[in-house]
Backbone as JSON, one array per atom type, in Angstrom:
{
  "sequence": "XXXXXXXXXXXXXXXXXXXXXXXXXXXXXXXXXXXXXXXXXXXXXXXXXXXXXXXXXXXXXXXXXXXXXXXXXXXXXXXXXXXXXXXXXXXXXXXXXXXXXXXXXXXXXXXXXXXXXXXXXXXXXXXXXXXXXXXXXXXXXXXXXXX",
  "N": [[-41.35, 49.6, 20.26], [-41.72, 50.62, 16.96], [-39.67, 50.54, 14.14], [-37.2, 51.44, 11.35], [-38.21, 54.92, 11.22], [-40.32, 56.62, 9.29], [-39.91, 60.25, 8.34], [-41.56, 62.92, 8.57], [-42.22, 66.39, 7.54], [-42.9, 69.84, 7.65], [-42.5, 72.74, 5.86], [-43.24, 75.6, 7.89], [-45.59, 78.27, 7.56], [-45.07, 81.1, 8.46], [-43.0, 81.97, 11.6], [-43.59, 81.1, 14.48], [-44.47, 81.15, 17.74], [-46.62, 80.72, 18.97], [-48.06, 78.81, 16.6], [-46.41, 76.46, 16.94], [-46.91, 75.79, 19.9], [-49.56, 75.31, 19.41], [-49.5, 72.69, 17.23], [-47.8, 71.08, 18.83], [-49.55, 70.55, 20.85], [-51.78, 69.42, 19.28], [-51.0, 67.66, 17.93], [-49.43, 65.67, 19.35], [-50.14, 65.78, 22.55], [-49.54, 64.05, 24.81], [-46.82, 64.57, 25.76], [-43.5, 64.02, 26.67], [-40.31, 65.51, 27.07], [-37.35, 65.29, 25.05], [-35.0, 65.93, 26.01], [-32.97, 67.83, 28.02], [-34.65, 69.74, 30.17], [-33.89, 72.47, 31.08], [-32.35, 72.96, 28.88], [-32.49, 74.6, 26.46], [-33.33, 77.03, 27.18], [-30.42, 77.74, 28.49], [-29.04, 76.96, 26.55], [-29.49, 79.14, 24.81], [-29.32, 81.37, 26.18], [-31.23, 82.53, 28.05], [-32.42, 83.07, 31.21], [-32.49, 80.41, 33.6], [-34.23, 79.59, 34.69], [-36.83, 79.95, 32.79], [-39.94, 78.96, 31.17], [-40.7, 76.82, 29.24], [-42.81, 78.14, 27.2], [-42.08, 80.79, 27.35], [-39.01, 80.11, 26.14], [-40.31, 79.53, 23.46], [-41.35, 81.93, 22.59], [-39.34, 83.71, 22.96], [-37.36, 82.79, 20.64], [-39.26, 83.15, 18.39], [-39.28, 85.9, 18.35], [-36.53, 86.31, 17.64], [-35.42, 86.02, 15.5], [-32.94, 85.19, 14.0], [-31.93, 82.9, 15.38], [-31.4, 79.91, 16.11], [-32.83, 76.73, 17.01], [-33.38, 73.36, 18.14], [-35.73, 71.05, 18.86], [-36.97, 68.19, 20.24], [-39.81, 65.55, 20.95], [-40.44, 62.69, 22.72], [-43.47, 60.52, 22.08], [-45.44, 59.79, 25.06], [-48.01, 58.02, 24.66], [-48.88, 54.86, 23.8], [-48.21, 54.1, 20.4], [-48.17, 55.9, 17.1], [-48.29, 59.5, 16.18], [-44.61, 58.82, 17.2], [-42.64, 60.51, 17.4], [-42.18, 64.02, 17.76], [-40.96, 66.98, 16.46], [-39.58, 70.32, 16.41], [-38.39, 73.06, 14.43], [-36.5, 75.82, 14.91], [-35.4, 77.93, 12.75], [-31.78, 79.86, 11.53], [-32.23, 81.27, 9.58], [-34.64, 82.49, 10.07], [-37.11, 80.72, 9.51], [-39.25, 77.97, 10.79], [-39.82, 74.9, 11.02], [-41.54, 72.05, 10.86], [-42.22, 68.48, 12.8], [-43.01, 64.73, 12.14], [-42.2, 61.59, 13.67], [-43.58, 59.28, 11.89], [-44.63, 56.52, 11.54], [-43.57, 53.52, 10.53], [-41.05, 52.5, 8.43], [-42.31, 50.9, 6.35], [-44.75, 51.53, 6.17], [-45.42, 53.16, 3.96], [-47.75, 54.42, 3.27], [-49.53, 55.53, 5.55], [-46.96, 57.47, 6.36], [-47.47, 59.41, 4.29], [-50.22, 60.17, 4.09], [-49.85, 61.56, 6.8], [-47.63, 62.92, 6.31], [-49.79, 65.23, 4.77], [-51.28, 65.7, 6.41], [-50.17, 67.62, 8.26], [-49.72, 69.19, 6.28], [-51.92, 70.66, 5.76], [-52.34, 70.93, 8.53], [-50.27, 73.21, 8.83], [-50.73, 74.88, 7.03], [-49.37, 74.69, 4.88], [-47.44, 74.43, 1.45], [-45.23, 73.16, 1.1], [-43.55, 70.04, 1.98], [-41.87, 67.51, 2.9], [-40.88, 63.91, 3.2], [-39.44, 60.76, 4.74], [-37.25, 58.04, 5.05], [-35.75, 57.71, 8.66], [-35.0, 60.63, 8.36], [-33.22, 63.42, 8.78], [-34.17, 66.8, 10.1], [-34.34, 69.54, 7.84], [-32.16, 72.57, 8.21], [-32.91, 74.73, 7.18], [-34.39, 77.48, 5.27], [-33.67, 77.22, 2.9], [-31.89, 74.74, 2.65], [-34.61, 73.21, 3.08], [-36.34, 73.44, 0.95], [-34.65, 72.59, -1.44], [-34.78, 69.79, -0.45], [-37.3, 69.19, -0.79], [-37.6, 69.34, -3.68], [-36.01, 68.08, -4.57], [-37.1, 64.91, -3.93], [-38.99, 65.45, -5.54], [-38.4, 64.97, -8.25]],
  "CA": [[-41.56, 50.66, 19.3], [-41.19, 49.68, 15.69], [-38.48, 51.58, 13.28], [-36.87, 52.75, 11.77], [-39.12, 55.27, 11.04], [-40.63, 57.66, 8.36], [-39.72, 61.45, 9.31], [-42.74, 63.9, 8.12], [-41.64, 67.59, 7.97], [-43.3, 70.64, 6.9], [-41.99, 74.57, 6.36], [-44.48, 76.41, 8.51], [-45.8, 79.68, 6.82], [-44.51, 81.99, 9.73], [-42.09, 81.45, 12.35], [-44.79, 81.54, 16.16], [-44.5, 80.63, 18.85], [-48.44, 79.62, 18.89], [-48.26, 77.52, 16.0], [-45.12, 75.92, 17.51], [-47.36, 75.44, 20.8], [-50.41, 74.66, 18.44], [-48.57, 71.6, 16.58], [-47.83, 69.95, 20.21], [-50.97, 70.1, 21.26], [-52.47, 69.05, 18.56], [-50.53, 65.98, 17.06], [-48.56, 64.63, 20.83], [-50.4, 65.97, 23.76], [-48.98, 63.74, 25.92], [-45.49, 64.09, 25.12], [-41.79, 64.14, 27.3], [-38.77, 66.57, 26.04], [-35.87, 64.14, 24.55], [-33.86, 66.83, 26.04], [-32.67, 68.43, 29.1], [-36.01, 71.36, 30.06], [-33.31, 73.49, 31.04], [-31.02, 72.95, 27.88], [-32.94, 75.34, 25.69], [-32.79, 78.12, 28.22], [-29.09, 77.71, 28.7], [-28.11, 77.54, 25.26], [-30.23, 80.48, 24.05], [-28.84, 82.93, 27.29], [-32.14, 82.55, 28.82], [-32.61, 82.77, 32.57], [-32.39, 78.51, 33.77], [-36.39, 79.01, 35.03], [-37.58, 80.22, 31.84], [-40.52, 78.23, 30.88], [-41.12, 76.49, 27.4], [-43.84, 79.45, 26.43], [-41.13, 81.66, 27.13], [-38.22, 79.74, 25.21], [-40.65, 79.72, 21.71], [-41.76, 83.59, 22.23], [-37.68, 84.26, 22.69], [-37.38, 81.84, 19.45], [-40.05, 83.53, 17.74], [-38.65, 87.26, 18.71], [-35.38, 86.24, 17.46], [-35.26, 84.85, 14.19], [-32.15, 84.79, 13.83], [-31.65, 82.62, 16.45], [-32.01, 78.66, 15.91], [-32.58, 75.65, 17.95], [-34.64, 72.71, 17.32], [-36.42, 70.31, 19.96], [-37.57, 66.58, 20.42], [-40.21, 65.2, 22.02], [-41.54, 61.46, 22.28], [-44.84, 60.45, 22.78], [-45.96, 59.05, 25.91], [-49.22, 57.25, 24.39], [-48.18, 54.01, 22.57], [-48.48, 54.51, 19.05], [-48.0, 57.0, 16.56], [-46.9, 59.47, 16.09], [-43.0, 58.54, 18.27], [-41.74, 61.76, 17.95], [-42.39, 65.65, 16.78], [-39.95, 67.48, 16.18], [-39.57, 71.44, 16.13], [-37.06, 73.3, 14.77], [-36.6, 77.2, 14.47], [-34.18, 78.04, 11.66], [-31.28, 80.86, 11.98], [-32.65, 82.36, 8.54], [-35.99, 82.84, 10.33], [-38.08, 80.14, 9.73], [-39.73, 77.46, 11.2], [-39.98, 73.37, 10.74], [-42.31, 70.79, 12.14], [-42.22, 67.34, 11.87], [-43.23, 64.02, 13.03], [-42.06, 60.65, 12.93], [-45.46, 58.88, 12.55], [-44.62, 55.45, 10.64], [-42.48, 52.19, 10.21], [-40.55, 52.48, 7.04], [-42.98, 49.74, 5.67], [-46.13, 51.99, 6.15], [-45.82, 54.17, 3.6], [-49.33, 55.27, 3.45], [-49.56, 56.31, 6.98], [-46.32, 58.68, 6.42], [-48.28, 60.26, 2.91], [-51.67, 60.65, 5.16], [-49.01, 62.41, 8.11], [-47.45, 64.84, 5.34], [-50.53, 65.19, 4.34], [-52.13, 66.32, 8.26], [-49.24, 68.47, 8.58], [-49.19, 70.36, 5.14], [-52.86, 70.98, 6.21], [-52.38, 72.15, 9.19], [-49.33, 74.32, 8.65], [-50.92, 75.96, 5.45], [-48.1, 75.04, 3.63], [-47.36, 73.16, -0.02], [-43.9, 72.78, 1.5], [-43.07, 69.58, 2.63], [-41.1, 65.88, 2.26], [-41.06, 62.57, 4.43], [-38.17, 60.15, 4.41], [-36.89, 56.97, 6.54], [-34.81, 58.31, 9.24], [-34.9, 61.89, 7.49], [-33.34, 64.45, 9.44], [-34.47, 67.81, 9.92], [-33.61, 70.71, 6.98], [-31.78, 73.56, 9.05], [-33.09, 76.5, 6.75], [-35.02, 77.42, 3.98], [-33.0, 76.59, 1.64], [-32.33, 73.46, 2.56], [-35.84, 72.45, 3.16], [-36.62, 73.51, -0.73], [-34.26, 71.31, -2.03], [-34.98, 68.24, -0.4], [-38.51, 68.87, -1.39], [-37.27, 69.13, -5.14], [-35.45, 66.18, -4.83], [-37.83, 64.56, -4.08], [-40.22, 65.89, -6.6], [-37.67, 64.61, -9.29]],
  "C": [[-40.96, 50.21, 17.96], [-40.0, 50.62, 15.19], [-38.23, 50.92, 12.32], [-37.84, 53.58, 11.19], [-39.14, 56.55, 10.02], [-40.89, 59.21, 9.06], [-40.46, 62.17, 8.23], [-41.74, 65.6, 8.15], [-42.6, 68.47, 6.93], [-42.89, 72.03, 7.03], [-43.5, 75.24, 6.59], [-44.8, 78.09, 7.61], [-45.1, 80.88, 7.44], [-43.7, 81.34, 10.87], [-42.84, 82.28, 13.81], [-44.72, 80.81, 16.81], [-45.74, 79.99, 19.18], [-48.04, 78.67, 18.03], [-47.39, 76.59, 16.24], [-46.13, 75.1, 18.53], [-49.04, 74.27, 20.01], [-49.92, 73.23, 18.02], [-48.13, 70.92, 17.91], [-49.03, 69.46, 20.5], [-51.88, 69.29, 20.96], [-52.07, 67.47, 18.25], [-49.7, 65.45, 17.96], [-48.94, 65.72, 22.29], [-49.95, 65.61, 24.86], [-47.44, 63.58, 25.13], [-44.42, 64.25, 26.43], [-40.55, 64.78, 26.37], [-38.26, 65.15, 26.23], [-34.9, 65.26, 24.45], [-34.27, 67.26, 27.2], [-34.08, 69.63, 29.36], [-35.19, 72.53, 30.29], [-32.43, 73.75, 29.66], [-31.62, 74.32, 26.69], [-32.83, 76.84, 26.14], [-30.97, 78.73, 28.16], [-28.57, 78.09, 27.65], [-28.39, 79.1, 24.7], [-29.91, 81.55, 25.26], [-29.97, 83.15, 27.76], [-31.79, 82.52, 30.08], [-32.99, 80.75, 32.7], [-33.93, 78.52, 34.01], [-37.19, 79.44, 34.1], [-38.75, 78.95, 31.47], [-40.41, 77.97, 29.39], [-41.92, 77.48, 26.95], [-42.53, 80.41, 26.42], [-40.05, 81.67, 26.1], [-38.98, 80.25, 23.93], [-40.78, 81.18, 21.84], [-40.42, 84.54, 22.35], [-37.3, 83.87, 21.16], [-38.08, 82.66, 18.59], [-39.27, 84.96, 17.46], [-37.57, 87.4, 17.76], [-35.27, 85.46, 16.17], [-34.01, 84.34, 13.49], [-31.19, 83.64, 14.77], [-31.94, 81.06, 16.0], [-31.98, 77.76, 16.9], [-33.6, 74.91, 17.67], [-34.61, 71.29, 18.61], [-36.98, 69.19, 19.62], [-38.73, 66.51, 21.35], [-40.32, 63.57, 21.8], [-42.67, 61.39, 23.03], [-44.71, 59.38, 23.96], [-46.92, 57.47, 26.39], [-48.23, 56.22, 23.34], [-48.74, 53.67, 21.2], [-47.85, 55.47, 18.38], [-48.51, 58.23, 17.04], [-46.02, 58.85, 16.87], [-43.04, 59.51, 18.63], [-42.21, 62.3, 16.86], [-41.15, 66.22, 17.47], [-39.95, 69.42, 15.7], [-38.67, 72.35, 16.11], [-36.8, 75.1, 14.18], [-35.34, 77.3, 13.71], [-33.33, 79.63, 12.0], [-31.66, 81.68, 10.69], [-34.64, 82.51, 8.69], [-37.47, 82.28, 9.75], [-38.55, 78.73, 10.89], [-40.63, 75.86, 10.94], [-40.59, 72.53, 11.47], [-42.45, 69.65, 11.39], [-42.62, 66.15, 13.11], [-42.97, 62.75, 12.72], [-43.34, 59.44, 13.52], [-45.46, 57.1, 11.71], [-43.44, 54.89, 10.4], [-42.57, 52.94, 8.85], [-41.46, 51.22, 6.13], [-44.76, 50.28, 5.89], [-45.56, 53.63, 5.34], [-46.92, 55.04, 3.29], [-49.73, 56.0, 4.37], [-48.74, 57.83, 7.17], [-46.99, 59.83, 5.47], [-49.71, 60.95, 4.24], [-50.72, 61.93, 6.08], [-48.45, 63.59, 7.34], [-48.43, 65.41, 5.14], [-51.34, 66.27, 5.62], [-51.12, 67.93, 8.47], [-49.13, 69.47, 7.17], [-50.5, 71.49, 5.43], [-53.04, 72.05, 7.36], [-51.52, 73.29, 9.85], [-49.87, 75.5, 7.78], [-49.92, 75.96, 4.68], [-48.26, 74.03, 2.35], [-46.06, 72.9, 0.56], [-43.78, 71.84, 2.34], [-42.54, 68.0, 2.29], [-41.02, 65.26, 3.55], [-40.08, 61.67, 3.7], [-37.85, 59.19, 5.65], [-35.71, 57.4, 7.15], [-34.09, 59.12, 8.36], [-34.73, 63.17, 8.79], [-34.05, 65.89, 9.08], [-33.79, 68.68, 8.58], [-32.81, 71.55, 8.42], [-32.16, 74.74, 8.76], [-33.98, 76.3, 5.52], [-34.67, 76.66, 3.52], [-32.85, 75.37, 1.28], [-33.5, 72.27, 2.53], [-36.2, 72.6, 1.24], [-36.01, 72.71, -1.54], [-34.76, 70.17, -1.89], [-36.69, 67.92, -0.71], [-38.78, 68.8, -3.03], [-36.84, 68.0, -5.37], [-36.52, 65.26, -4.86], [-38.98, 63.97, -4.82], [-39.67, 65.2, -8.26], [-37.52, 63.25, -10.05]]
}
């Protein structure tokens, strides 16, 4: 797997549990949690057999509530890894790391897929670029950016 890699992110319009499920589906079908299946459950005071539909529609419910999830892909290629992360000021971040730091065109195209099909103008890509945690922070680093 190459690296290190260009991290995509976009602020979702709404904070859903569909478009959460949507955004897997869509851009890492075959994917594996890069995390415990119970750990999301546990932390969030879920029941341990809660399913993943359940976790996001608790997530969703709860906006004040945050936690934010890994996966990698299965299939070899791009994307690696998506990334989804519910914010405790009630939004909602998706991201994907879809490109060697030496393909910047690929990451532009990937913001690009993702601003699309979030519906948002909100979003920035960066080599090994963590997640925002909140609005706020996502707005900045998309100013910065912009600067």
């Amino acid at each position: 797997m190459p690296g290190p890699f260009y991290d995509c992110y976009v602020l979702a319009t709404h904070r859903s549990s569909e478009i959460a499920a949507r955004f897997l589906d869509q851009f890492m079908p075959q994917r594996r949690p890069s995390f415990d299946a119970n750990d999301p459950a546990e932390v969030l005071g879920l029941p341990r057999s809660s399913t993943f539909s359940e976790v996001l529609q608790f997530l969703e419910a709860n906006p004040t509530r945050a936690y934010s999830m890994y996966w990698s892909n299965e299939r070899v290629g791009p994307p690696y890894n998506a990334i989804v992360v519910f914010t405790d000021d009630g939004c909602l971040i998706l991201g994907l790391s879809s490109a060697s730091d030496a393909q910047e065109i690929l990451a532009r195209q990937t913001l690009s897929d993702l601003k699309e099909f979030a519906e948002s103008c909100w979003g920035y890509a960066g080599v090994e670029e963590p997640p925002a945690l909140s609005r706020d922070e996502f707005v900045n680093r998309v100013q910065s950016q912009a600067e």
